[in-house]
C-alpha positions as CSV (number, residue, x, y, z in Angstrom):
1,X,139.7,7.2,-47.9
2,X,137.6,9.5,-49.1
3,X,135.7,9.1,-52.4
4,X,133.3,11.4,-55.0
5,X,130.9,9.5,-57.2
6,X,129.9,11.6,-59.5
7,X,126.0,11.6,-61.1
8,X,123.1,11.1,-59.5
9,X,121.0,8.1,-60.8
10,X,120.5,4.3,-59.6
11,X,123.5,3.1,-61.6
12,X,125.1,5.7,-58.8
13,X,123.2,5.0,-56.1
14,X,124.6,1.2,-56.6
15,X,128.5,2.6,-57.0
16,X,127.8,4.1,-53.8
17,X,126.0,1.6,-51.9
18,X,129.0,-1.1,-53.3
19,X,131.7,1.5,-52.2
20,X,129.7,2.0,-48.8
21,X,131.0,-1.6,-47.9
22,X,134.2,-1.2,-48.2
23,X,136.4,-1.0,-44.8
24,X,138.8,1.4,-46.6
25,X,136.0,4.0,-47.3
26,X,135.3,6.3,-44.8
27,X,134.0,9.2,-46.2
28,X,131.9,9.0,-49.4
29,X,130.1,12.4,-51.8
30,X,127.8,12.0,-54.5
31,X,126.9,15.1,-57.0
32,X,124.5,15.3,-56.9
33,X,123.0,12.3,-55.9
34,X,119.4,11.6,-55.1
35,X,117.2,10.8,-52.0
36,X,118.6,7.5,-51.6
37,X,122.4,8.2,-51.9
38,X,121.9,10.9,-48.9
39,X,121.2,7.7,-46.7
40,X,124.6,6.4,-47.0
41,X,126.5,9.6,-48.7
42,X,126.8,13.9,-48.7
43,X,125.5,15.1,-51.8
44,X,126.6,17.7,-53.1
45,X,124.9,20.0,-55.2
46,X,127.0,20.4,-58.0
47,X,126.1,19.1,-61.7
48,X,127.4,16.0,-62.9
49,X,128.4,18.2,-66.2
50,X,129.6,21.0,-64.2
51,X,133.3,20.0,-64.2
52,X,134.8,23.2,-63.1
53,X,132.8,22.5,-59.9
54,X,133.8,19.2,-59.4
55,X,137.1,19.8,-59.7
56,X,137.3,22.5,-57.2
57,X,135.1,20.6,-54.6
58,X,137.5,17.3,-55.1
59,X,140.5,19.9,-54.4
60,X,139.2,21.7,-51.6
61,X,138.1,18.1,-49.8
62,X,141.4,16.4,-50.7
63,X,139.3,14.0,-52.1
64,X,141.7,10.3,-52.8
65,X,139.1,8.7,-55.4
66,X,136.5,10.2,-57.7
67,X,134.5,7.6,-59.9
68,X,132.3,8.5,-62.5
69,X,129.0,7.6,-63.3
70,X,127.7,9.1,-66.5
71,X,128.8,9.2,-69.8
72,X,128.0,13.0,-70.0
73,X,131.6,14.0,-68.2
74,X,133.4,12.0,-69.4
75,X,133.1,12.9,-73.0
76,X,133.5,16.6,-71.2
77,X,137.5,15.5,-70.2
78,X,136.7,15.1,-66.6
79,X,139.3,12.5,-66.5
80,X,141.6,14.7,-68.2
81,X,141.2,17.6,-65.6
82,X,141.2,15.6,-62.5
83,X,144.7,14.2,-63.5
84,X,146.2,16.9,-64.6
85,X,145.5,18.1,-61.4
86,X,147.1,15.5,-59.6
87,X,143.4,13.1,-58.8
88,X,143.2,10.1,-58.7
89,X,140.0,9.0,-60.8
90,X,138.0,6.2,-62.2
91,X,136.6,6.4,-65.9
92,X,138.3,6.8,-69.4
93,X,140.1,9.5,-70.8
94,X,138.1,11.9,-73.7
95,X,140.0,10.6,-76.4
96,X,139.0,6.7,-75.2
97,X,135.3,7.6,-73.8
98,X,134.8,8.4,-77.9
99,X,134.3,4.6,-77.6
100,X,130.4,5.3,-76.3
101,X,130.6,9.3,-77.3
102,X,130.1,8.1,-80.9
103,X,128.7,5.5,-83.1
104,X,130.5,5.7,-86.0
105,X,133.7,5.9,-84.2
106,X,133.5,2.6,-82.6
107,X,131.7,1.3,-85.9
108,X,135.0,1.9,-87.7
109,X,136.9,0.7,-84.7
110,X,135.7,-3.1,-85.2
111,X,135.7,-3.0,-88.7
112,X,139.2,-1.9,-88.6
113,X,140.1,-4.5,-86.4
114,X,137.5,-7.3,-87.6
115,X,135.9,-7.2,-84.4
116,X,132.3,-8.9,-85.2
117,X,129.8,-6.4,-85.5
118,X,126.6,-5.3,-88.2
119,X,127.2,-4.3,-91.3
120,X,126.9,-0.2,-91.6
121,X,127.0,2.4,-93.3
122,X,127.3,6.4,-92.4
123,X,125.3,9.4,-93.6
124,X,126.3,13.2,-92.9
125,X,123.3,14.2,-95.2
126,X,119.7,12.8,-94.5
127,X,119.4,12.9,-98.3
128,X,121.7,10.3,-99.3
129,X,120.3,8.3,-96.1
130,X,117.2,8.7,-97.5
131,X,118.0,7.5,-100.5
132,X,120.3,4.4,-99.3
133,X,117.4,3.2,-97.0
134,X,115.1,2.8,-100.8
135,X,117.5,0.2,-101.2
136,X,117.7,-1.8,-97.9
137,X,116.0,-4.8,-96.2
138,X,113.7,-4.4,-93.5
139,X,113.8,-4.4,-90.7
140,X,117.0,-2.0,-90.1
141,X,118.2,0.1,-87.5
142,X,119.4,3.7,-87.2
143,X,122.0,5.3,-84.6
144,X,122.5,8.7,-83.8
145,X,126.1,9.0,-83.7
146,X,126.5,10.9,-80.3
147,X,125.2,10.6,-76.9
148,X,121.2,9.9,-76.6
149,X,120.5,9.2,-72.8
150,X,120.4,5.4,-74.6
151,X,117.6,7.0,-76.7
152,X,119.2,7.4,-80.1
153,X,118.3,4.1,-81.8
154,X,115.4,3.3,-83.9
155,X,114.2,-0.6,-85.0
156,X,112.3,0.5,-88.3
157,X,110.2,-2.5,-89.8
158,X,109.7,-0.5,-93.2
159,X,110.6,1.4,-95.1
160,X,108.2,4.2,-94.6
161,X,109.3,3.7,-90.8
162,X,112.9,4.7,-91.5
163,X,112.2,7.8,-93.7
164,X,110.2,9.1,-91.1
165,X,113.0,8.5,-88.9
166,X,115.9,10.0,-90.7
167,X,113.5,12.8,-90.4
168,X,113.3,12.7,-86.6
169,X,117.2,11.8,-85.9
170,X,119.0,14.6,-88.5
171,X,116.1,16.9,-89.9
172,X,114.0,17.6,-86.7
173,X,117.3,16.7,-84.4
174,X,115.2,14.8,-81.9
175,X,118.7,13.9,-80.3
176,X,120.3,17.2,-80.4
177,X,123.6,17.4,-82.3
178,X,123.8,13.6,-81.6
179,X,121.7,13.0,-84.9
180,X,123.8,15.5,-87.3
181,X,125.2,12.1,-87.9
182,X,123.4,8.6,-88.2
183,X,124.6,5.4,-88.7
184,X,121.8,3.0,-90.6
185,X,122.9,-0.5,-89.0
186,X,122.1,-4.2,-90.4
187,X,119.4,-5.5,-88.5
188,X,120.8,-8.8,-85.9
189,X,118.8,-11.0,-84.3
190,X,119.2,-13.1,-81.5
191,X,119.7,-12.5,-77.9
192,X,121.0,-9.4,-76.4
193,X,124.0,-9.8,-73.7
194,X,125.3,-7.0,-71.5
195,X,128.7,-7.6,-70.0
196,X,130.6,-4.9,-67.8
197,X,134.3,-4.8,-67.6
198,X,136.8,-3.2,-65.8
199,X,140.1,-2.4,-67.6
200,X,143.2,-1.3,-67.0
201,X,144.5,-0.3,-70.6
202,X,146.2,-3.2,-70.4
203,X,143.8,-6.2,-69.5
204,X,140.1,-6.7,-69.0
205,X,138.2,-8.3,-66.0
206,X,135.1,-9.1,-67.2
207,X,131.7,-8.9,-64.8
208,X,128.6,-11.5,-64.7
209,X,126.1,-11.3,-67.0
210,X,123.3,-9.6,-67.7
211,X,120.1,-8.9,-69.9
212,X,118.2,-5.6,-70.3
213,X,114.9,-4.6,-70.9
214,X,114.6,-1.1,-73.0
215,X,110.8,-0.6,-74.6
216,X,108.5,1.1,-72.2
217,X,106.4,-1.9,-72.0
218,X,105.3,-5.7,-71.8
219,X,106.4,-7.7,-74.6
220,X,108.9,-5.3,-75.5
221,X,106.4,-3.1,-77.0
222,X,106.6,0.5,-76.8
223,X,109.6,3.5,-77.5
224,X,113.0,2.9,-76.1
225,X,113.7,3.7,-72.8
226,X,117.4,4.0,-70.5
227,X,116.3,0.3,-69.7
228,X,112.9,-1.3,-67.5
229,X,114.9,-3.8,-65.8
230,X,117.9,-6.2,-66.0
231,X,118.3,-9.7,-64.7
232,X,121.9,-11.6,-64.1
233,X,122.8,-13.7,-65.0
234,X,122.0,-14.1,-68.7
235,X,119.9,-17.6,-69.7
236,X,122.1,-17.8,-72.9
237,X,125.6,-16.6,-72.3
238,X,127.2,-20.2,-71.4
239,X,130.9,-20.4,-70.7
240,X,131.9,-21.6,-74.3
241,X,130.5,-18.4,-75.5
242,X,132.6,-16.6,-73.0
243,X,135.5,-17.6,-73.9
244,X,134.8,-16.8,-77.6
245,X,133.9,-13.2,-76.3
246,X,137.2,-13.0,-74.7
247,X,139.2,-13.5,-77.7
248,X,137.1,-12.3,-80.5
249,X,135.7,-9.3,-78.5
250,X,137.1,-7.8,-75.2
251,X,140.5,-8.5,-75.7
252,X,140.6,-7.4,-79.1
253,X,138.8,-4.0,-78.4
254,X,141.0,-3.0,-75.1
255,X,144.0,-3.6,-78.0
256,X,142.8,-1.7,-80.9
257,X,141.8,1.3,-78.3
258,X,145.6,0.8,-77.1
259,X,147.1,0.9,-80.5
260,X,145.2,4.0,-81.7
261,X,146.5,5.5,-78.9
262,X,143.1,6.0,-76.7
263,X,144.5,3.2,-73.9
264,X,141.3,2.6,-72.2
265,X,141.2,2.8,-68.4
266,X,137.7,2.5,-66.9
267,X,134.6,0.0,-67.4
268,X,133.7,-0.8,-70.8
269,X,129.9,-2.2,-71.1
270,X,129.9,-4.6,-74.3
271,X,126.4,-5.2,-75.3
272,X,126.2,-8.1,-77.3
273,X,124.1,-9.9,-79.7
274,X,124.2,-13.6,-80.0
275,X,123.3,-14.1,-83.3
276,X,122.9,-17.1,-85.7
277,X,126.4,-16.1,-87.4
278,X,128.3,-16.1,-84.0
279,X,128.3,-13.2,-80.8
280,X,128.3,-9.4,-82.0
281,X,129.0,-6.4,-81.0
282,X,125.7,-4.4,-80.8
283,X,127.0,-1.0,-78.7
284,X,129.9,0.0,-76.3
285,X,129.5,2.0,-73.4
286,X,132.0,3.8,-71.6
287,X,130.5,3.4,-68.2
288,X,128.5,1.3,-65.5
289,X,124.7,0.5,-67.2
290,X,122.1,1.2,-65.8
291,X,120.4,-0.5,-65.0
292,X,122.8,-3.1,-65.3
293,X,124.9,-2.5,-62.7
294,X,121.7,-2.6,-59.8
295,X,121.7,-6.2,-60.9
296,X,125.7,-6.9,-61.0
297,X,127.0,-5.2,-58.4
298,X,124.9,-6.7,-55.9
299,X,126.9,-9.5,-56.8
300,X,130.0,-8.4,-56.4
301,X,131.8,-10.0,-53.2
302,X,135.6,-8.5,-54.0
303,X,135.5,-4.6,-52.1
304,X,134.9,-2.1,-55.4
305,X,137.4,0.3,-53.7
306,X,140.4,-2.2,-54.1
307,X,139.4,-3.2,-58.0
308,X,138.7,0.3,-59.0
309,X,142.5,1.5,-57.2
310,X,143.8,-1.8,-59.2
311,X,142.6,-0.6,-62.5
312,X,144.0,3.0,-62.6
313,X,147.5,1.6,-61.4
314,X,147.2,-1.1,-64.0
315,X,147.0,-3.8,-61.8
316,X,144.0,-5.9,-62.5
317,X,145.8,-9.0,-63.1
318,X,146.0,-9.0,-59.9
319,X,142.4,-9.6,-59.1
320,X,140.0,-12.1,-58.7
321,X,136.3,-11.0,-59.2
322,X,134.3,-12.9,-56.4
323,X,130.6,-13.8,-56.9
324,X,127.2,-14.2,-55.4
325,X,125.7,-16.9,-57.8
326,X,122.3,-16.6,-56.8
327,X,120.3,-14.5,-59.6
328,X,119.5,-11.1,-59.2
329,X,116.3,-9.1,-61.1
330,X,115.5,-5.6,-61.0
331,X,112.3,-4.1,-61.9
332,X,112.2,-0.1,-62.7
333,X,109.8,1.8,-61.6
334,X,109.0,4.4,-63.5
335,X,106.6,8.1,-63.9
336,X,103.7,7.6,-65.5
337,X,104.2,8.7,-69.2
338,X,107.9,7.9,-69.3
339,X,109.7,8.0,-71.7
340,X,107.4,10.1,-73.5
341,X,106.3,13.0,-70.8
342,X,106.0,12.5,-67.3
343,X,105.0,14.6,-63.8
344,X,107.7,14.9,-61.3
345,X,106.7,15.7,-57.2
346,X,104.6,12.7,-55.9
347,X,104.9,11.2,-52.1
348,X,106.4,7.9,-52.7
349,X,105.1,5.5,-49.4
350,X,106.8,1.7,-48.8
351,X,110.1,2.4,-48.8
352,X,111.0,2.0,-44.8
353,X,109.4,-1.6,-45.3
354,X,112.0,-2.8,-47.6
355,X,115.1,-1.6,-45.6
356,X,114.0,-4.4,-43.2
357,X,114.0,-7.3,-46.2
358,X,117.9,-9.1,-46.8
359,X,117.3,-9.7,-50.0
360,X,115.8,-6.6,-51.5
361,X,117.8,-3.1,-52.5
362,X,116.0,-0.7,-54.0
363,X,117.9,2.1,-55.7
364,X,117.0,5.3,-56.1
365,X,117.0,7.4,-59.2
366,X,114.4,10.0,-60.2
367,X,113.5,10.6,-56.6
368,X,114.7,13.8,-54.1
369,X,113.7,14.7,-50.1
370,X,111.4,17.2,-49.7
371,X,111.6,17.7,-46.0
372,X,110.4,14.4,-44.2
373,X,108.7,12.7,-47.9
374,X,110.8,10.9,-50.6
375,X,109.7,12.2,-54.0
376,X,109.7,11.3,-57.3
377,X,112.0,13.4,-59.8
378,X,112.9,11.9,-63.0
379,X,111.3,9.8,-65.7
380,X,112.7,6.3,-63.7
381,X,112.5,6.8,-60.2
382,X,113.4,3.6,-58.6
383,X,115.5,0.2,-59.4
384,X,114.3,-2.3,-56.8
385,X,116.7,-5.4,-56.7
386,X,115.7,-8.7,-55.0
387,X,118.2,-12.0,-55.2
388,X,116.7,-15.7,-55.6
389,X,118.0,-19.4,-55.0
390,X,116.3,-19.2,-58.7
391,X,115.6,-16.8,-61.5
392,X,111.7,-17.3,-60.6
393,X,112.4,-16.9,-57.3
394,X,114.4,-13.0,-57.3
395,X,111.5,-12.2,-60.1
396,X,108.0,-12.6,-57.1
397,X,110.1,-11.1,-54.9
398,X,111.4,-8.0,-56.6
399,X,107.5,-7.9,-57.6
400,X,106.2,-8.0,-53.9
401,X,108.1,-5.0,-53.2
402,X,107.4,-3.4,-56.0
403,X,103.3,-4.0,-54.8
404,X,104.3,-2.5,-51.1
405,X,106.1,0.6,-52.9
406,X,103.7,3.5,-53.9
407,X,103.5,6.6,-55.9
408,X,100.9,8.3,-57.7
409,X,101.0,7.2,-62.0
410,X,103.7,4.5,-61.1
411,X,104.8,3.1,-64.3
412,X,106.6,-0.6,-64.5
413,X,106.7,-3.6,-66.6
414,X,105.1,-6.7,-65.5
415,X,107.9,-9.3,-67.7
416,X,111.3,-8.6,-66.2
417,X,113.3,-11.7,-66.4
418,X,111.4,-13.8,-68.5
419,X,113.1,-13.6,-71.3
């Protein structure tokens, strides 16, 4: 079979790696990939936004399975295209990927459906948001409604804090159009849970755990980020609690996409906050995390290619996820100056080493070939993965490769899976 994955960041690099192992792939793409997907895939340099191109490259290649990565396409109706032209493809429809492609949408979704989530409220004009937030408790939270590269949130502490930041989100559009809207959020406390799922439209097939990292830096201090590092499984999230997510949460969201007539087919990535008052949703995503799935889908025993063909026939009742228990942490390395401003073109060195290790994978995102170096391209440049017989253990040895891999500025937190 031959199979596209389309983006070209770690969460891909690990899609492709996964699908790599499977005996019923034998030919894999990537657009447009990155230094590390050309190991073990053809990338093609088409845009991951570019769906014209896709489509004509998955026609001309008789391509049998595309999957998508990013969010970006999907909320472009690549799903949509690729069907319509008779391809088979992994990832929601437009009309369900509104379920990451805005806030408010899937804020109005669980209220409507009293699936637990923060109290909110909704501002078109950043007058009457200004206004509102005189009257709030600190601290609060505000959401651009679109897509934000997993930017668009600010944790204000004050009051002054949130002002400015209405600014920022729908005066100065820091976001782009994402911020012409902004939800202002109820602040939650408590721990944060991210748990993937395949679905079907029908059923959902939860993944293992797993907890991210997003400030910049130790202590989670710092601006937001795509994510530092994840670890799985999550500390906190004990059985009991997921089988209370399973009937307050997953469940309940595949239905109410179902019965607004957005039947969801693809991974939905519940982040969750376990919170004094019970587990809540904080976000959906529409997609693999990333990092999240450098951490999970090492995991994964079950072959990716049979559970992804399950879900789009709307078969996944008929499979049984299979595990690797031992933990798994994975410590992004970033550019110096992410998220903020970075420079892209330095030799990375130490990579060769790792290949050799059996319980180390290190992803590439941010990174490209520049004839016989490996280079850094993008703000987070590599995910590197180790496994553990203990949490303590996959942590010093995700940080001894990290110490053997070198670029110049090299960027990382020092805390990834203590929490």
């Amino acid at each position: 079979m031959k199979v596209l994955v389309i983006g070209g960041g770690g969460r891909e690099h690990a899609i492709v790696w996964k699908l790599a192992q499977s005996k019923k792939v034998t030919e894999i793409y990537c657009a447009p990939g990155n230094a590390g997907i050309m190991e073990m895939a053809s990338c093609v340099d088409i845009s991951a936004t570019d769906v014209k191109g896709l489509l004509e490259f998955a026609l001309e290649k008789a391509i049998d399975l595309t999957v998508v990565g990013m969010d970006d396409p999907l909320m472009l109706g690549v799903v949509d295209i690729f069907a319509s032209n008779g391809l088979r493809i992994f990832g929601p429809r437009k009309n369900a990927a509104i379920l990451e492609g805005s806030k408010v949408f899937a804020k109005d979704l669980m209220k409507k459906y009293n699936i637990p989530t923060a109290g909110y409220e909704v501002f078109e004009n950043p007058d009457q948001a200004k206004a509102y937030l005189k009257t709030c408790s600190y601290p609060t939270v505000l959401k651009a409604d679109g897509l934000a590269l997993g930017k668009g949130v600010l944790i204000c502490e004050t009051q002054e804090e949130a002002l400015a930041g209405v600014d920022e989100i729908m005066i100065a559009q820091k976001f782009g159009d994402a911020g012409k809207v902004m939800v202002v959020e109820e602040f939650m406390t408590g721990p944060e849970v991210s748990v993937l799922s395949f679905c079907d439209g029908e059923h959902v097939l939860p993944m293992v755990s797993a907890q991210d990292h997003k400030r910049a830096f130790d202590n989670d201090e710092g601006p937001n980020t795509g994510g530092m590092g994840t670890f799985s499984p999550s500390r906190y999230y004990t059985k009991e609690m997921h089988e209370v997510a399973m009937k307050t949460i997953f469940e309940p969201s595949l239905k109410a996409m179902k019965a607004e007539g957005r039947s969801f087919t693809g991974i939905i990535f519940f982040g969750l906050m376990l919170t004094p008052q019970g587990i809540k949703v904080l976000e959906y995503n529409a997609r693999f995390g990333d990092p999240e799935a450098q951490v999970v889908l090492p995991k994964l025993k079950t072959d990716l290619f049979d559970v992804l063909e399950a879900a789009i026939d709307g078969r996944l009742d008929e499979i049984e996820l299979k595990w690797d228990n031992r933990p798994t942490v994975c410590v992004v390395m970033a550019s110096g100056g992410y998220p903020i401003a970075y420079e892209k073109g330095y030799t990375i060195t130490g990579l060769e080493k790792q290949k050799k290790k059996d319980d180390v994978v290190v992803f590439h995102a941010g990174t490209k070939k520049e004839g016989d170096r490996v280079v850094t391209n993008g703000g987070r440049v590599l995910g590197v993965t180790a496994f553990g017989d203990s949490m303590e253990d996959a942590r010093k040895t995700a940080y001894k490769a990290v110490s053997e891999i070198e670029f110049e500025n090299k960027q990382y937190r020092t805390d990834i899976g203590i929490k």
